[in-house]
C-alpha positions as CSV (number, residue, x, y, z in Angstrom):
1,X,27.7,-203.0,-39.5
2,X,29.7,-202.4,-42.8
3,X,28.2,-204.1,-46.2
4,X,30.6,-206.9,-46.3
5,X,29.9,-210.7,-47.2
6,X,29.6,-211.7,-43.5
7,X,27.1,-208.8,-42.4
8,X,25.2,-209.9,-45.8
9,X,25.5,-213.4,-44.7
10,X,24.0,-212.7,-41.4
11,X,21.1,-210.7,-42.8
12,X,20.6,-213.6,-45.2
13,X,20.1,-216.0,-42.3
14,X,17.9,-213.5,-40.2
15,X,15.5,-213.5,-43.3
16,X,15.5,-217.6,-43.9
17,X,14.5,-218.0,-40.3
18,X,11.8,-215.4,-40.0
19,X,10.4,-216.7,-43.3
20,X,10.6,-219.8,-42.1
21,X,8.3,-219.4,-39.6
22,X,5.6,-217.1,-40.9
23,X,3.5,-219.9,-41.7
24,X,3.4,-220.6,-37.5
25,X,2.5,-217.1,-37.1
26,X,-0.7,-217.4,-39.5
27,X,-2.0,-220.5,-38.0
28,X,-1.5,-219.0,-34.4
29,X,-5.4,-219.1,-33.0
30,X,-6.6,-215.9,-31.6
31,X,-6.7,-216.7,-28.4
32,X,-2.6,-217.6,-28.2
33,X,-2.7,-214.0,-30.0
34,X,-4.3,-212.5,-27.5
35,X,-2.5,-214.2,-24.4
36,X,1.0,-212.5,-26.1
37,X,-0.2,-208.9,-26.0
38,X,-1.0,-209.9,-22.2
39,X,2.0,-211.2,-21.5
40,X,3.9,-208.3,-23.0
41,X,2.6,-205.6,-21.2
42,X,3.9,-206.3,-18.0
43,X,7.0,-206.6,-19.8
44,X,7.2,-202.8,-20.7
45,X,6.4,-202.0,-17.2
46,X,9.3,-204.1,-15.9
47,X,11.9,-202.3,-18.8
48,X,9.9,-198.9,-18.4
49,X,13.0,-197.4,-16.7
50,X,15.4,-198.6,-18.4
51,X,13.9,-198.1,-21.8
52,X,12.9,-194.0,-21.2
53,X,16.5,-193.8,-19.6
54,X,18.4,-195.0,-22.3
55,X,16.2,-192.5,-24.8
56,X,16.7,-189.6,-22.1
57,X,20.9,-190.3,-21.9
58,X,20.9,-190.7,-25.9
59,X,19.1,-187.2,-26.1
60,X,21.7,-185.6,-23.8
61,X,19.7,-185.8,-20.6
62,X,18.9,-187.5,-17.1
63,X,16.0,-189.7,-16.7
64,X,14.6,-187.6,-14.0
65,X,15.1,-184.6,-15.8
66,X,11.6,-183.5,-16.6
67,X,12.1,-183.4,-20.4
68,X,11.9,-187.2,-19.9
69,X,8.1,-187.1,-19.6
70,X,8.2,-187.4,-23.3
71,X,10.3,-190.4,-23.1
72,X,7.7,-192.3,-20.8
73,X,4.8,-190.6,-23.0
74,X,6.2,-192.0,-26.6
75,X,8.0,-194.8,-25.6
76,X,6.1,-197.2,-22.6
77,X,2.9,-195.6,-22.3
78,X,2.2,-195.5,-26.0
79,X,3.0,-199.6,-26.8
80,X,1.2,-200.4,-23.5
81,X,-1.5,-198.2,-24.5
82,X,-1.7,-199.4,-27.8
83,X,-1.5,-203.0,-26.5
84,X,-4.2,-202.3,-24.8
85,X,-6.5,-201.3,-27.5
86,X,-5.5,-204.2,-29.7
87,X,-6.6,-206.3,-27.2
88,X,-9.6,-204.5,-26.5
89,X,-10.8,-205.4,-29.8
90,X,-9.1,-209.0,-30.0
91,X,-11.1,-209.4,-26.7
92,X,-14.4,-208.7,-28.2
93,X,-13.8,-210.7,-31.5
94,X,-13.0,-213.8,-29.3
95,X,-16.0,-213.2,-27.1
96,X,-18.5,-213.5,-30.5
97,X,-18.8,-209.7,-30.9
98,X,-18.0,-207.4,-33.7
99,X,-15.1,-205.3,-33.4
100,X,-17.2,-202.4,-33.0
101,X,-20.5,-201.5,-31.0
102,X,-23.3,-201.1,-32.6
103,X,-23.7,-197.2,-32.1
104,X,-20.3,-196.9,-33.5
105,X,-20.9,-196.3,-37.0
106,X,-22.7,-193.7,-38.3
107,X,-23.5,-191.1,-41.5
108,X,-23.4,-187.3,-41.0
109,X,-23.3,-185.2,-43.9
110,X,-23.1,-187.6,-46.6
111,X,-20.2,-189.4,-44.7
112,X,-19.8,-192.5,-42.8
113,X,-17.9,-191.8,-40.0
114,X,-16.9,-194.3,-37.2
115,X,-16.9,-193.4,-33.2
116,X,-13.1,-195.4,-32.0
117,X,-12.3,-193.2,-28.9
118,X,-13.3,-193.3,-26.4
119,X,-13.3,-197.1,-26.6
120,X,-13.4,-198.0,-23.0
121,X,-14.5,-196.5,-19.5
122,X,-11.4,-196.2,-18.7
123,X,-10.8,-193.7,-21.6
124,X,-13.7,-191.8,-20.8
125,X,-12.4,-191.4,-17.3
126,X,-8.9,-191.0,-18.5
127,X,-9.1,-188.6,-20.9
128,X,-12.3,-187.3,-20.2
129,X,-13.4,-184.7,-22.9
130,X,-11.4,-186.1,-25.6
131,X,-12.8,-188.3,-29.0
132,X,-12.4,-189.4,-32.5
133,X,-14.0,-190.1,-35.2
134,X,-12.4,-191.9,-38.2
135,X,-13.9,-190.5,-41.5
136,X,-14.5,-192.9,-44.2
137,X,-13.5,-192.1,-47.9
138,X,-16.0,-191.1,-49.9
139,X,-18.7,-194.0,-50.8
140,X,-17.7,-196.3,-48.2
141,X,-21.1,-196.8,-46.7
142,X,-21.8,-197.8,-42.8
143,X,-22.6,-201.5,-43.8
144,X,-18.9,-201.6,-45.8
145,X,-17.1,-199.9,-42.3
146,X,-18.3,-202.3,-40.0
147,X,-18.0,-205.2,-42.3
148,X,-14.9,-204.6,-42.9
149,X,-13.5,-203.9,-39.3
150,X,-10.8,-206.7,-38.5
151,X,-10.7,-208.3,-41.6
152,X,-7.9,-210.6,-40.5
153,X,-9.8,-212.4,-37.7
154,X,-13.1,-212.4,-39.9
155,X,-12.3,-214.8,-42.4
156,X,-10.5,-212.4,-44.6
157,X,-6.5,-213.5,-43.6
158,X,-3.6,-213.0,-45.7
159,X,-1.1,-215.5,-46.7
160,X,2.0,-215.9,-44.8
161,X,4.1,-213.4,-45.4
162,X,8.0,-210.9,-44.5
163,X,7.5,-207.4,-43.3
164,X,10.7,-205.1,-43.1
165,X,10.0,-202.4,-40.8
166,X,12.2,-199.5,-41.0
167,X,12.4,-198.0,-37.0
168,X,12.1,-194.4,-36.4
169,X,15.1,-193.1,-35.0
170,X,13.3,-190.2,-33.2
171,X,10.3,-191.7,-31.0
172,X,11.0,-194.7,-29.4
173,X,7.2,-196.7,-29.8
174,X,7.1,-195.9,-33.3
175,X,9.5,-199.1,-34.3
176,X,7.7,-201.6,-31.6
177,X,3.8,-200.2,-32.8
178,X,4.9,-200.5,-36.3
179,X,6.0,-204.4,-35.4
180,X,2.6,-204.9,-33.9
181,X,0.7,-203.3,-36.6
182,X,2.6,-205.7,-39.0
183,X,1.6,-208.9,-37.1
184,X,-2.0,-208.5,-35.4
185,X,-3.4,-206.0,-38.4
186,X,-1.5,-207.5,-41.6
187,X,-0.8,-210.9,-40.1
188,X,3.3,-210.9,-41.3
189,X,6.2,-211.9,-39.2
190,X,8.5,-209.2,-39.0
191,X,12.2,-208.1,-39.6
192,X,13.1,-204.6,-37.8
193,X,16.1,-202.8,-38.8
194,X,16.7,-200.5,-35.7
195,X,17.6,-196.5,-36.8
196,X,21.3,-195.7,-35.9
197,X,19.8,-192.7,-33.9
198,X,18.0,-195.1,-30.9
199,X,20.0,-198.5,-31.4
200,X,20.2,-197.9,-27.5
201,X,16.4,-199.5,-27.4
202,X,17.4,-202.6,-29.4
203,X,17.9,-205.0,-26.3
204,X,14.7,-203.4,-24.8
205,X,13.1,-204.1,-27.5
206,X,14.2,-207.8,-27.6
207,X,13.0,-208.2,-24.3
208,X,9.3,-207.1,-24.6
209,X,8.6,-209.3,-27.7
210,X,10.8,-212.0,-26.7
211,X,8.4,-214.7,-27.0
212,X,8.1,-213.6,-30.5
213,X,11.8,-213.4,-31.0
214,X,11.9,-217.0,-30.0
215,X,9.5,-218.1,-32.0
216,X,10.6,-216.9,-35.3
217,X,8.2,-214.8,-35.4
218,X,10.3,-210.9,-34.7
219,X,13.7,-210.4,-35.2
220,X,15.8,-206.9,-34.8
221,X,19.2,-206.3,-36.7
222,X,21.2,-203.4,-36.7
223,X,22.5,-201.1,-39.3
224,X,22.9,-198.3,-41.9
225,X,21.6,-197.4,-45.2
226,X,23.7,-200.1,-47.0
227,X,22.0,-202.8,-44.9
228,X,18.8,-201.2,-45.1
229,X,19.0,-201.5,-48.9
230,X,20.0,-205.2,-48.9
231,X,17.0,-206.1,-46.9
232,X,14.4,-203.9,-48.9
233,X,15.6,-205.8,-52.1
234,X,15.7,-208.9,-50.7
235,X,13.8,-211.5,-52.2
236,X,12.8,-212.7,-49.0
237,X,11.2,-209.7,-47.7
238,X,7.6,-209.4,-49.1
239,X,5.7,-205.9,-47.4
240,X,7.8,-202.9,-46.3
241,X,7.6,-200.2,-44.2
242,X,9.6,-197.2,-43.4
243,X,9.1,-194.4,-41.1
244,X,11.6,-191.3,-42.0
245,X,11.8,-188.8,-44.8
246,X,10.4,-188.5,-48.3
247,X,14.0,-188.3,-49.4
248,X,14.8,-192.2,-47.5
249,X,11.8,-193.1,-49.7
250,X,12.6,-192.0,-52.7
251,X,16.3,-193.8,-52.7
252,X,14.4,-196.8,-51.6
253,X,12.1,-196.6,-54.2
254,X,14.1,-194.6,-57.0
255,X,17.4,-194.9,-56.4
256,X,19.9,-191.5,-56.2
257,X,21.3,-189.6,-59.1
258,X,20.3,-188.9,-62.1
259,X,19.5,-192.3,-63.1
260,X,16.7,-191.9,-60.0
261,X,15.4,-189.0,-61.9
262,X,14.9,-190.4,-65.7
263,X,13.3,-193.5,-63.6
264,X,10.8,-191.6,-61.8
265,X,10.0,-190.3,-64.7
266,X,9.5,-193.4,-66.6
267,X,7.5,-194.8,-63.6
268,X,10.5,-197.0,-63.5
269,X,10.5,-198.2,-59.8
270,X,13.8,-200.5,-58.6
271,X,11.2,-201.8,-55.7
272,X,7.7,-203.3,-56.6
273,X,6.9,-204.8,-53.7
274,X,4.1,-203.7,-51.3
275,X,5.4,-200.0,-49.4
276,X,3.8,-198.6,-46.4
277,X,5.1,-195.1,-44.8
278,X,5.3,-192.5,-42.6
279,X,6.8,-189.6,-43.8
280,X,6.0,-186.0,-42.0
281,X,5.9,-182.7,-43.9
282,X,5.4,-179.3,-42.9
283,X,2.7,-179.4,-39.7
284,X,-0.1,-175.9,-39.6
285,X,-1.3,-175.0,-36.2
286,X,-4.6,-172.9,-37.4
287,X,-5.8,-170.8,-34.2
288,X,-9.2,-169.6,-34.9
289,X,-10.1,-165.7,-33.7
290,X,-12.2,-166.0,-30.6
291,X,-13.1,-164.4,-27.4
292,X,-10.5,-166.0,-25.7
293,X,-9.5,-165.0,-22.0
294,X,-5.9,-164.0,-20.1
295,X,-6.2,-168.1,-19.0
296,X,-7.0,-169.1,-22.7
297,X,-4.2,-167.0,-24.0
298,X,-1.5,-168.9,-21.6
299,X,-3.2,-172.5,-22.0
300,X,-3.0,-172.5,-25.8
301,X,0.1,-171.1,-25.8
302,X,1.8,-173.8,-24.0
303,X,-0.2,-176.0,-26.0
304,X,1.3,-174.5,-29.6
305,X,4.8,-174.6,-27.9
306,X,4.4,-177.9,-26.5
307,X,3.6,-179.4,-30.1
308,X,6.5,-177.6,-31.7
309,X,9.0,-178.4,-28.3
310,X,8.4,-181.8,-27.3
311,X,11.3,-184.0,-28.8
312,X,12.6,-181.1,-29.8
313,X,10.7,-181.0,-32.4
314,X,12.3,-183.7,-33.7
315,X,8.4,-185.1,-34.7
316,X,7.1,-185.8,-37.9
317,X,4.0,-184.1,-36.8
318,X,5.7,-181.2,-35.0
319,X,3.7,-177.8,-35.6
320,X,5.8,-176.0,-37.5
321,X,3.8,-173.2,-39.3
322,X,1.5,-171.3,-36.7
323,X,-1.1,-170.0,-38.6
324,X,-3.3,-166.5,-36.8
325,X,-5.4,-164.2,-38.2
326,X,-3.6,-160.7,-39.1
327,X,-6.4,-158.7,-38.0
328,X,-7.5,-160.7,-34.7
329,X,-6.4,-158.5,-31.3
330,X,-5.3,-161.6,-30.0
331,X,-2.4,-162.5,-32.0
332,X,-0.1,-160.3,-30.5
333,X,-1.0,-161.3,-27.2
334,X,-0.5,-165.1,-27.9
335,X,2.5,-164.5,-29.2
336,X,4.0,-162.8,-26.2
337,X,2.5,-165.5,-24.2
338,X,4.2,-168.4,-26.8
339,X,7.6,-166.7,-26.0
340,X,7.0,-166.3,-22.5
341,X,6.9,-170.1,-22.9
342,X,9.7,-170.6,-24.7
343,X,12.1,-168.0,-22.1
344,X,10.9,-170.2,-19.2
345,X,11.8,-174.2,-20.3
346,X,13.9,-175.7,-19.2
347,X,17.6,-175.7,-21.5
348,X,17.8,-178.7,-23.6
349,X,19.5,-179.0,-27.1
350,X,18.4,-180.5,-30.5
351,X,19.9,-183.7,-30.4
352,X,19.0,-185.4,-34.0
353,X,21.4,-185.9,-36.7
354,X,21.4,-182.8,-39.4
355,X,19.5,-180.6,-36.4
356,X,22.2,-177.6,-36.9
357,X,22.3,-177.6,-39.7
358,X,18.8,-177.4,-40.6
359,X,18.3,-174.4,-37.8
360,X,21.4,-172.5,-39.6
361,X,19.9,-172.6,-42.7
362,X,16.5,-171.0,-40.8
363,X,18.7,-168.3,-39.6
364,X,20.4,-167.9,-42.8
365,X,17.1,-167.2,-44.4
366,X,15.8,-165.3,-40.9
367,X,18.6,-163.3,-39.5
368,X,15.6,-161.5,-37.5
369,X,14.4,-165.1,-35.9
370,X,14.2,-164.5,-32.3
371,X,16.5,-167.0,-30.2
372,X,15.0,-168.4,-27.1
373,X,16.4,-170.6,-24.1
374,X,19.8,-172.2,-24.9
375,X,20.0,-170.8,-28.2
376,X,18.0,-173.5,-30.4
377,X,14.6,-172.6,-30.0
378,X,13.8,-170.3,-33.1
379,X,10.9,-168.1,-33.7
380,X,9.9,-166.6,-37.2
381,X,7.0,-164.5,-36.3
382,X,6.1,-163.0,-39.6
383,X,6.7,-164.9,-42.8
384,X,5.6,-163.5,-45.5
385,X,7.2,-165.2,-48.8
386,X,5.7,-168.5,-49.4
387,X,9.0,-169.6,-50.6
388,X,10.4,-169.6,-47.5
389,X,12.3,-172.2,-46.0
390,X,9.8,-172.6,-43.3
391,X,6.8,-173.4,-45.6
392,X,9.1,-175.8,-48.0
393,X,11.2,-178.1,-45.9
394,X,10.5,-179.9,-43.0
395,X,12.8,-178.8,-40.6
396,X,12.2,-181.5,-38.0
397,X,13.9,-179.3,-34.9
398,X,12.7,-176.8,-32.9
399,X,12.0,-173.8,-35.0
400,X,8.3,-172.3,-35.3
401,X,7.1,-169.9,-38.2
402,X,4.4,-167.8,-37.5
403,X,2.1,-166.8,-41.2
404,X,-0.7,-163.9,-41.1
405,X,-3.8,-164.3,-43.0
406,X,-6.5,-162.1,-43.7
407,X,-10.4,-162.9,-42.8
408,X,-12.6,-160.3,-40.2
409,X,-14.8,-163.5,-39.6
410,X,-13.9,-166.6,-38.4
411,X,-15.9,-167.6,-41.1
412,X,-13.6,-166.0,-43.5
413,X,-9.4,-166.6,-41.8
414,X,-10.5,-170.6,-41.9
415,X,-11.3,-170.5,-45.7
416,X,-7.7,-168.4,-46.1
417,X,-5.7,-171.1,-43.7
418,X,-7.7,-174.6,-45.4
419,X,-6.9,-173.4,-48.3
420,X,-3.1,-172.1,-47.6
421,X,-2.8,-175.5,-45.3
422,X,-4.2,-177.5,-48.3
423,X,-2.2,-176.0,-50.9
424,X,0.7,-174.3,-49.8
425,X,2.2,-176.4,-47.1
426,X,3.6,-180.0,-48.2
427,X,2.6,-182.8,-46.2
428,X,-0.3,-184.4,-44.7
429,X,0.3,-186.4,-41.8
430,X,-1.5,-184.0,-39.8
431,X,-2.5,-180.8,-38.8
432,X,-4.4,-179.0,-35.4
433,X,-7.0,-176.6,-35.4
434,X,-7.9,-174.3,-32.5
435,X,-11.3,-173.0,-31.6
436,X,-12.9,-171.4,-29.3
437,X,-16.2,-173.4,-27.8
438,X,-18.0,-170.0,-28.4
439,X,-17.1,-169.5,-32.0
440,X,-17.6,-172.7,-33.0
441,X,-21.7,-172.7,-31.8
442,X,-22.1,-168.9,-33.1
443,X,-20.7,-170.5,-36.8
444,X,-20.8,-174.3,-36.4
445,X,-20.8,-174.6,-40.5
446,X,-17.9,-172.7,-40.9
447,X,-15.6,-174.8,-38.3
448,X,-17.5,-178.2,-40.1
449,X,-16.5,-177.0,-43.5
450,X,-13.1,-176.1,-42.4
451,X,-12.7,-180.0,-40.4
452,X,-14.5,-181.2,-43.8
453,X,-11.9,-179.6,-46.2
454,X,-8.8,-179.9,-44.7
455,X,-6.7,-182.7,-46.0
456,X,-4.5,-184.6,-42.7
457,X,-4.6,-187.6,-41.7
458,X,-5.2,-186.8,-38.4
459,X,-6.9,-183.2,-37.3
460,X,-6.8,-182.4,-33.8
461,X,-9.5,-179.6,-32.9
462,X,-8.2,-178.0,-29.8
463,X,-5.8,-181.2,-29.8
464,X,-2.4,-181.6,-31.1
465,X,-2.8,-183.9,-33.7
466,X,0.6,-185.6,-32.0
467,X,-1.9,-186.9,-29.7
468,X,-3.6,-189.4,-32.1
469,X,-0.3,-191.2,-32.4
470,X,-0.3,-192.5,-29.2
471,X,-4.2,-193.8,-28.4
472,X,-4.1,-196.9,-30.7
473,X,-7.3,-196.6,-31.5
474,X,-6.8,-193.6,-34.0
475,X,-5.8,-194.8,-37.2
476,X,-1.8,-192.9,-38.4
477,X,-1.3,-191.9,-41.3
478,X,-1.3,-189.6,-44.7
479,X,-4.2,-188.4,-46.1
480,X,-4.8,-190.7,-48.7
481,X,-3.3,-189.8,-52.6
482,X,0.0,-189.6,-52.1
483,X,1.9,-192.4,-54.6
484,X,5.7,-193.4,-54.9
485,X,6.3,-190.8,-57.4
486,X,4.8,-188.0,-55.3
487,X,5.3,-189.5,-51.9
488,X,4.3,-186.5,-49.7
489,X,3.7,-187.7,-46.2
490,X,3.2,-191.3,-47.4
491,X,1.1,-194.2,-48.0
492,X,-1.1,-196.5,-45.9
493,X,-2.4,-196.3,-41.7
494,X,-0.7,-198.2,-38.9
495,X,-2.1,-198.4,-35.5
496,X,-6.1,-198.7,-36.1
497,X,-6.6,-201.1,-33.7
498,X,-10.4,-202.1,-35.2
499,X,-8.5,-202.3,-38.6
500,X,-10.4,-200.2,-40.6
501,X,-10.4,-200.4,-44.3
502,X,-11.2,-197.5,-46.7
503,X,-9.8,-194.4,-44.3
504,X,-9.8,-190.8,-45.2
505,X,-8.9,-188.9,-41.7
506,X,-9.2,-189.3,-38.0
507,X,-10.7,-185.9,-36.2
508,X,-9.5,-185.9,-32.8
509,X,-10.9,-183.4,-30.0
510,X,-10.3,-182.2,-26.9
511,X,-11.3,-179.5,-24.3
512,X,-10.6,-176.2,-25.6
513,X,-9.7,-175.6,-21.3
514,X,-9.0,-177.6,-18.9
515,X,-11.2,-178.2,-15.4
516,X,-12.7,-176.8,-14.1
517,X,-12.4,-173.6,-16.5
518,X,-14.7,-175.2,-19.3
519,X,-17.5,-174.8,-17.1
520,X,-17.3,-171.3,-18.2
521,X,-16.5,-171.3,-22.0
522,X,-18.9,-174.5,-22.4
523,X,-16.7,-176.5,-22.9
524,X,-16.8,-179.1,-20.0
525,X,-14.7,-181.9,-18.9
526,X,-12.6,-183.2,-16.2
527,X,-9.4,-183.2,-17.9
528,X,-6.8,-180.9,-16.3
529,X,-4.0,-179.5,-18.1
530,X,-2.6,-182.7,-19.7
531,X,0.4,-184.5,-18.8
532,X,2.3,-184.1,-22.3
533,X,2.3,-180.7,-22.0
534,X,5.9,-179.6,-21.7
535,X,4.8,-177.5,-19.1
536,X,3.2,-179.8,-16.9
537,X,5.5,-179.8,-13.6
538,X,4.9,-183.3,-12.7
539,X,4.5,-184.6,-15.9
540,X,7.3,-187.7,-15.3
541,X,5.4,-189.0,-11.9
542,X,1.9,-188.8,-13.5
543,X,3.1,-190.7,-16.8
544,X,4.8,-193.5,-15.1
545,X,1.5,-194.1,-13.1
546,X,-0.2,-193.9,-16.0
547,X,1.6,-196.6,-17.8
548,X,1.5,-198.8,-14.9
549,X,-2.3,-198.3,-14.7
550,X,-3.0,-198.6,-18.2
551,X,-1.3,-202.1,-17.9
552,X,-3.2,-203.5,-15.1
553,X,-6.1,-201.2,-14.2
554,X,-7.3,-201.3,-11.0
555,X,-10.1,-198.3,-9.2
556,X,-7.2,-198.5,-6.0
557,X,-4.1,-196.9,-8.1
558,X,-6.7,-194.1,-9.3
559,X,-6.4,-191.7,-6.7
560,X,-2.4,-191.8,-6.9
561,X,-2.7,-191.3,-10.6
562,X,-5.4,-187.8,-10.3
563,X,-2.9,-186.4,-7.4
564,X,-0.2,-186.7,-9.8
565,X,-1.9,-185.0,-12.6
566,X,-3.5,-182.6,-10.5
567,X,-0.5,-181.4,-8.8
568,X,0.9,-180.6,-12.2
C-alpha cells in the first residue's frame, strides 16, 4: 500500500467498523469469551503447517529444515500455549474461583511476590523443574496482588474502546498474543497492522481469529510506515501498541528531524493517547564462576549460543553481551565449547532487513571478530571499551560480545556484572543469569541480592529469559521507568494471563542440567535438554507434538511426545 486517498479511505472504513463494534465485544459474557479461545486452538493446529512454513520459506529455509523448530516454537506453540493459560484462568473465574490459588501469593524479603508457573499439572510434568515468580513493585502488598488479579472480569471493566497493534516482523506469535492481550486483558477490539517483514502470516492469521474477524471485533491491514502513521493518529484509534525499536517509537511519538528533537525537549508529544511497547535493548548473559563439569561446560554453552542463534538473533531479547568472570578457569573453556557450537550448526543466513549492515558495522569496529559457519555468526570475545558498538546498539543479528569482569568470589563478579548490566548496558526487557546449584547454596545471599538488584523485566536463572515469552503465564515486558522521552525497552506487560497489576519483574528458573545429570549437582528434574535448544536434533518432531498436545491434552499422546524429546 502507497499513502494515497483510496488506501486512506480503506483504513478509514477498517477503523469505523471495528469501532463500531467494540461496544459488542464489552458486553460479550465470559463464558462466549471463553468458548472463542476453545474454538481457536484447534484452529492453529489445523494452520500449524502452513503458518511455520510460510515463516521458514520467508527466512530462506525449508519447513523441515531443522532451524524450523523455532518457527513451531514462537509461532503455533506459543499462541496455543498462551491460549491455554488464558483460559486456564477464565476457567477458574467462571467456575467462582479467584484467578489465583490461595498459596499463590506470598511475601519474602519485604516483597510480595506471586507463584504463576507452574500453573497446571501439565506444566509441572511438561516442564518439570522450571518456575516463576512475578515480583510486585515495591508496596504492593499480597491483599492488593490478588485483589487485583483479572480486574476485567471482577467488576473493574473498561469502556469500549480501539487498540492498534503494531505486529513484530521477526516472531510470528508476537502480533496474534499481542491481539489477545488487547481483547481478554484490556477488553479493546483490535486493529493489527501486519510488519512488511512477515505479511506472509496475514491470511493465517485471519483464519485463527476468524470468528473475531467476522464479528467486528479483529481486523488485519497491511502496510508501511506511512499507513502505520495514519492509523496511530487516527481519531478513531484509542490505545496503541507497538513492538519494534526505540527509534519506531520515537517517530511515533516525536516525530523525525529536528523539529522531533526541540519537541522532546519541550515534552511536546504529537501522540497523547495511551502507548504500550516492546522495544528490546542490549540482552547480558551473566555466567556465575562455579565448579562446573566437562557436561556443564557443553550444556551451557549451547544454551548461551542457543539464546544469541535462534532467529538469528533476530530477538529483542537475544543475548547479546556474554558476561564471565576474568579470573574464573572456566571461561576459556566455555568459550572454546560456545565456538565449537557455533562451527557445528547448521548454515543459515540473517535474513531481517538492515542485518548486514548492522554485522558490517561490528566488523568495522572488530576486525579481530572471529567468523563462524556461513560467515554471519560473529564473535567478540574480549571487549574492553564500554563504548563499543556491542554495548550501545542493539544489533538484533547474530553477533555475540564476550566482556571480562573482575570478582575472585562469586560473591564479588555478580556485584561487578548487576552493576555493569544495570548501568552500562541499555535496555531492560530481559536478562539470564547462570549459576551453578552448588554456588548458589554455598552463597545463597549473594545470588538473592544479585536476582534482587538487577533491573529486567524478565530474569531467567539458568533460563533464557526468551523462555518467559512464550509460557503466557509470565508477564512481558520492560522493567518498569522507562517514559516516552526515555523509552528504553518500553512501557507496559502483555501476556500475564492472571492480569496482574502493579509488576516489577518475572524471575524465571530452570534446571541448571538436564536428567538425569541434576541428580548429581542437586539440581533435580526430569527435564531433558529442552526442545528450543538449537541443538536439539529432533527439536521440529517434538515441538509439533507439543503443540498438538498442549491443544487437546490427553495421558495417550504422552509417550509419543517424551520419545520425541528424548531422542533429541
Amino acid at each position: 500500500m502507497n499513502n494515497s486517498a483510496l488506501d486512506t479511505s480503506i483504513l478509514d472504513r477498517t477503523v469505523a467498523d471495528v469501532r463500531a463494534n467494540a461496544a459488542s465485544w464489552s458486553t460479550t459474557p465470559l463464558t462466549e469469551r471463553i468458548a472463542l479461545l476453545e474454538r481457536l486452538q484447534p484452529r492453529v493446529v489445523a494452520r500449524a503447517e502452513e503458518m511455520a512454513g510460510a515463516e521458514a520459506r520467508a527466512k530462506g529455509y525449508e519447513p523441515n529444515s531443522s532451524w524450523a523448530a523455532e518457527d513451531w516454537t514462537g509461532g503455533p506453540w506459543a499462541l496455543v500455549q498462551n491460549t491455554a493459560a488464558l483460559l486456564h484462568v477464565l476457567r477458574r473465574i467462571a467456575a467462582g474461583k479467584e484467578p489465583l490459588d490461595a498459596g499463590a501469593v506470598h511475601e519474602e524479603h519485604g516483597r510480595t511476590r506471586v507463584d504463576v508457573f507452574p500453573a497446571t499439572r501439565w506444566d509441572t510434568l511438561l516442564l518439570n523443574g522450571f518456575r516463576a515468580q512475578v515480583w510486585m513493585r515495591p508496596g504492593v502488598t499480597a491483599e492488593q496482588a490478588r485483589a487485583g488479579a483479572a480486574g476485567e472480569y471482577r467488576g473493574r471493566q473498561t469502556a469500549p474502546a480501539v487498540a492498534l497493534v503494531l505486529g513484530a516482523g521477526n516472531v510470528a506469535a508476537i502480533t496474534a498474543l499481542d491481539i489477545l492481550h488487547k481483547l481478554y486483558a484490556e477488553g479493546q477490539v483490535v486493529i493489527a497492522k501486519m510488519n512488511p517483514v512477515n505479511a506472509c502470516l496475514r491470511p493465517h492469521f485471519e483464519y485463527v481469529f476468524a470468528e473475531f474477524v467476522e464479528r467486528g471485533w479483529v481486523r488485519f491491514v497491511d502496510g508501511g510506515a506511512a499507513e502505520g502513521a495514519h492509523l496511530t493518529r487516527h481519531d478513531g484509534i484509542d490505545t496503541i501498541h507497538v513492538t519494534g525499536s526505540d527509534r519506531t517509537h520515537d517517530a511515533i511519538v516525536w516525530g523525525t528531524g529536528e523539529d522531533a528533537v526541540q519537541r522532546r525537549r519541550d515534552d511536546l508529544p504529537l501522540l497523547t493517547k495511551p502507548f504500550a511497547s516492546e522495544l528490546g535493548g542490549v540482552s547480558p548473559c551473566i555466567v556465575t564462576p562455579g565448579p562446573w563439569s566437562a557436561a556443564d561446560f557443553r550444556f551451557q554453552a549451547e544454551h548461551i549460543v542457543t539464546s544469541k542463534m535462534n532467529n538469528s538473533g533476530h530477538n529483542c531479547i537475544a543475548t547479546q553481551i556474554l558476561v564471565l568472570p576474568r579470573d574464573w578457569h572456566g571461561t576459556e573453556r566455555l568459550l572454546v565449547e560456545i565456538r565449537r557450537v557455533l562451527r557445528e550448526l547448521p548454515p543459515r543466513t540473517d535474513y531481517y532487513p538492515g542485518a548486514a549492515d548492522r554485522l558490517a558495522a561490528v566488523r568495522e569496529a572488530h576486525p579481530e571478530a572471529e567468523t563462524y559457519g556461513d560467515g554471519c555468526r560473529l564473535l567478540v570475545p574480549d571487549i574492553t571499551d564500554h563504548h563499543d558498538v556491542l554495548l550501545t546498539d542493539e544489533v538484533f543479528g547474530s553477533a555475540l560480545g564476550v566482556v571480562r569482569l573482575p570478582g575472585t568470589t562469586p560473591a564479588a563478579f555478580l556485584r561487578h556484572a548487576v552493576d555493569f548490566a544495570n548501568d552500562t548496558l541499555p535496555g531492560t526487557l530481559g536478562a539470564t543469569l547462570l549459576v551453578h546449584p552448588k554456588t548458589e547454596k554455598a552463597d545463597p545471599e549473594a545470588v538473592r541480592t544479585a536476582i534482587a538488584e538487577m533491573r529486567y523485566g524478565t530474569l531467567g536463572v539458568n533460563c533464557w529469559s526468551g523462555v518467559g515469552f512464550l509460557l503466557g503465564f509470565t508477564p512481558w515486558g520492560a522493567f518498569p521507568g522507562h517514559t516516552p522521552r526515555d523509552i528504553g525497552s518500553g512501557i507496559g506487560f502483555v501476556h500475564n494471563a492472571f492480569m496482574l497489576e502493579g509488576i516489577e519483574k518475572t524471575v524465571l528458573r530452570a534446571p541448571f542440567t538436564p536428567a538425569p545429570r541434576g541428580l548429581i549437582t542437586g539440581d533435580p528434574s526430569l527435564s531433558p535438554r529442552p526442545p528450543y535448544f538449537v541443538t536439539h536434533r529432533t527439536a521440529l518432531a517434538t515441538v509439533r507434538r507439543l503443540t498438538r498436545f498442549t491443544t487437546s491434552p490427553r495421558l495417550r499422546k504422552l509417550p509419543a511426545l517424551f520419545a520425541a524429546a528424548l531422542r533429541g
